[in-house]
C-alpha positions as protocol buffer text, in pm:
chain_id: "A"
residue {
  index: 1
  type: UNK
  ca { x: -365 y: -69 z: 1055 }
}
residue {
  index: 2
  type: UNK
  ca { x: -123 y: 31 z: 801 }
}
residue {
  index: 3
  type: UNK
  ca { x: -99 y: -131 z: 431 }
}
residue {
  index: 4
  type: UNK
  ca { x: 299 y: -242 z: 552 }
}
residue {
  index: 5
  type: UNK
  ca { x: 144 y: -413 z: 837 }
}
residue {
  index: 6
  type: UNK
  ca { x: -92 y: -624 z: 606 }
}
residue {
  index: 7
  type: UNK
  ca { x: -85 y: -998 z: 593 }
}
residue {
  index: 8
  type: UNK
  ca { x: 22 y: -1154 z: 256 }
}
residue {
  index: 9
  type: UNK
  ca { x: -288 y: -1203 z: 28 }
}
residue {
  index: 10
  type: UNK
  ca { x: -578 y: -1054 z: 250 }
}
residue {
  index: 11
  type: UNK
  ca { x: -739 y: -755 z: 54 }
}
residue {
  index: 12
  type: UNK
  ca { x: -846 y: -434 z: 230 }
}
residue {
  index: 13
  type: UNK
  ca { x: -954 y: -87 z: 173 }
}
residue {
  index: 14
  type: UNK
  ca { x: -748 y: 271 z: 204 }
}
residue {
  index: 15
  type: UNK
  ca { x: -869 y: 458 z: 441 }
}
residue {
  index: 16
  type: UNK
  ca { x: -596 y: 781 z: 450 }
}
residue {
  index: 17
  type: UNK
  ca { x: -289 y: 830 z: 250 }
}
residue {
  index: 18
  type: UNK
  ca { x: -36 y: 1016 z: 560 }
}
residue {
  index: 19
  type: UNK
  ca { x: 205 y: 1236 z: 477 }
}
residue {
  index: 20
  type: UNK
  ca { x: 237 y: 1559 z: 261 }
}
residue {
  index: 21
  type: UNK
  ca { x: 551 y: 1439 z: 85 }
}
residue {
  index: 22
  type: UNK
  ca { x: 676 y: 1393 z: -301 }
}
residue {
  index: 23
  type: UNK
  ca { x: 634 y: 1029 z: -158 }
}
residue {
  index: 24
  type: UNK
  ca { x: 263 y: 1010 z: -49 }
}
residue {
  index: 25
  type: UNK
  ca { x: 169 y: 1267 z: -349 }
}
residue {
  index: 26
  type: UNK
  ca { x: 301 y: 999 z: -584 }
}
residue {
  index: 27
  type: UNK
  ca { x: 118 y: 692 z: -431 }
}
residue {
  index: 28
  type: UNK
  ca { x: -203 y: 898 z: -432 }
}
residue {
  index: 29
  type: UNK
  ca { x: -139 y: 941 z: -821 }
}
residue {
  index: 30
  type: UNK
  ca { x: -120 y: 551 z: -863 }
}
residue {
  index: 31
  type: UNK
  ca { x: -430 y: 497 z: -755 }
}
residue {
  index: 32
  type: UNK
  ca { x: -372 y: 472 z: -385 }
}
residue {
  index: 33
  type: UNK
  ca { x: -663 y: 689 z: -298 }
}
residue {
  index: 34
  type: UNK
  ca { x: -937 y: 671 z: -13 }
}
residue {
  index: 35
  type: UNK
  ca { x: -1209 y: 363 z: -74 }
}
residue {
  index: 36
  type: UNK
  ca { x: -961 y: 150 z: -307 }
}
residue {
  index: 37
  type: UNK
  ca { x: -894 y: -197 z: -262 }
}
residue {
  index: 38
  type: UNK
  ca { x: -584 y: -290 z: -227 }
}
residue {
  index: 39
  type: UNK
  ca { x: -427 y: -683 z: -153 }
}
residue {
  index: 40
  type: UNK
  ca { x: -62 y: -745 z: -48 }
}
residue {
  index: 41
  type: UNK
  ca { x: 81 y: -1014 z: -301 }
}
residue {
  index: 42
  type: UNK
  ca { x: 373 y: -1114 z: -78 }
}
residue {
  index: 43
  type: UNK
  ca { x: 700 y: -963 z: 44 }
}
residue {
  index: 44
  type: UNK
  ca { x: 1099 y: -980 z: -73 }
}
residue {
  index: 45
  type: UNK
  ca { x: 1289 y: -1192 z: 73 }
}
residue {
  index: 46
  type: UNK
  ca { x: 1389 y: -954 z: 370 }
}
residue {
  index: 47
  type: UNK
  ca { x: 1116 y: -802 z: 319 }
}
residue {
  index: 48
  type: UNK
  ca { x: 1155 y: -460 z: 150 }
}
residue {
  index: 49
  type: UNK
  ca { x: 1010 y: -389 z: -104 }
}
residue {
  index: 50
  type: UNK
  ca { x: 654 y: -535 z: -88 }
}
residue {
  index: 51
  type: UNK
  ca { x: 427 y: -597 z: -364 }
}
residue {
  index: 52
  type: UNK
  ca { x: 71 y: -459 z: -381 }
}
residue {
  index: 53
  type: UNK
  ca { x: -229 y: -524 z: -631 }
}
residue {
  index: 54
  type: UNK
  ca { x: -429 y: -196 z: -661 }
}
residue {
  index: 55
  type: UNK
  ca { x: -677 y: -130 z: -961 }
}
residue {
  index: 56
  type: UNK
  ca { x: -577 y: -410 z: -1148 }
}
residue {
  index: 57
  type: UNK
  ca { x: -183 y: -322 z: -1160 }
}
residue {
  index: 58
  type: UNK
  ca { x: 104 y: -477 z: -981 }
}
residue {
  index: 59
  type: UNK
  ca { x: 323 y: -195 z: -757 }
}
residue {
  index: 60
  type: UNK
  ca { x: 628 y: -268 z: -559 }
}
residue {
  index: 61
  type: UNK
  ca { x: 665 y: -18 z: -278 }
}
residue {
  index: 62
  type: UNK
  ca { x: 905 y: 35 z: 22 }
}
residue {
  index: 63
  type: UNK
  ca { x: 775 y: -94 z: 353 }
}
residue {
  index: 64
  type: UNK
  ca { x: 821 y: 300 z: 477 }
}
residue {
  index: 65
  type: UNK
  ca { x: 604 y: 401 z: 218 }
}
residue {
  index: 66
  type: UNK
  ca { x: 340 y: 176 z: 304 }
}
residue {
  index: 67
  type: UNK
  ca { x: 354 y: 257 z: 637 }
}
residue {
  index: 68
  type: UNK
  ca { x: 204 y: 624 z: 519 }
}
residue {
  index: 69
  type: UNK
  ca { x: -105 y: 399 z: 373 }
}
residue {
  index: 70
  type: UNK
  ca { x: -378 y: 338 z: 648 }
}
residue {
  index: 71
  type: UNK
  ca { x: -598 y: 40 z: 538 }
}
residue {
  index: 72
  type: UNK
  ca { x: -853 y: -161 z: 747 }
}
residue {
  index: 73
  type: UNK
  ca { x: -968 y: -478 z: 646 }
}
């Protein structure tokens, strides 16, 4: 499953970060690395962007970005 496709408020774990992109290099360097936990907060209104609560911090990423993030639950 991918972090986008997350319900609001259920945590889960990274397994892969996709991608070899400025975009996937970047969410590895916040902390979205293999092992992490990571919870979806909620979504905007039309959904994009979502926020995310990884190692204590609040992020607000694209739902195309998190569709690079493979989580399972």
């Amino acid at each position: 499953m991918t972090l986008s496709k997350l319900p609001a408020g259920v945590n889960a774990t990274v397994t892969a970060v996709n991608g070899e992109g400025v975009i996937s290099k970047r969410l590895m360097e916040m902390g979205m690395v293999p092992g992490v936990t990571v919870r979806l907060v909620k979504d905007a209104p039309f959904g994009d962007p979502i926020e995310i609560r990884i190692l204590g911090s609040s992020l607000a990423i694209r739902r195309n970005e998190a569709d690079s993030v493979e989580v399972e639950l």
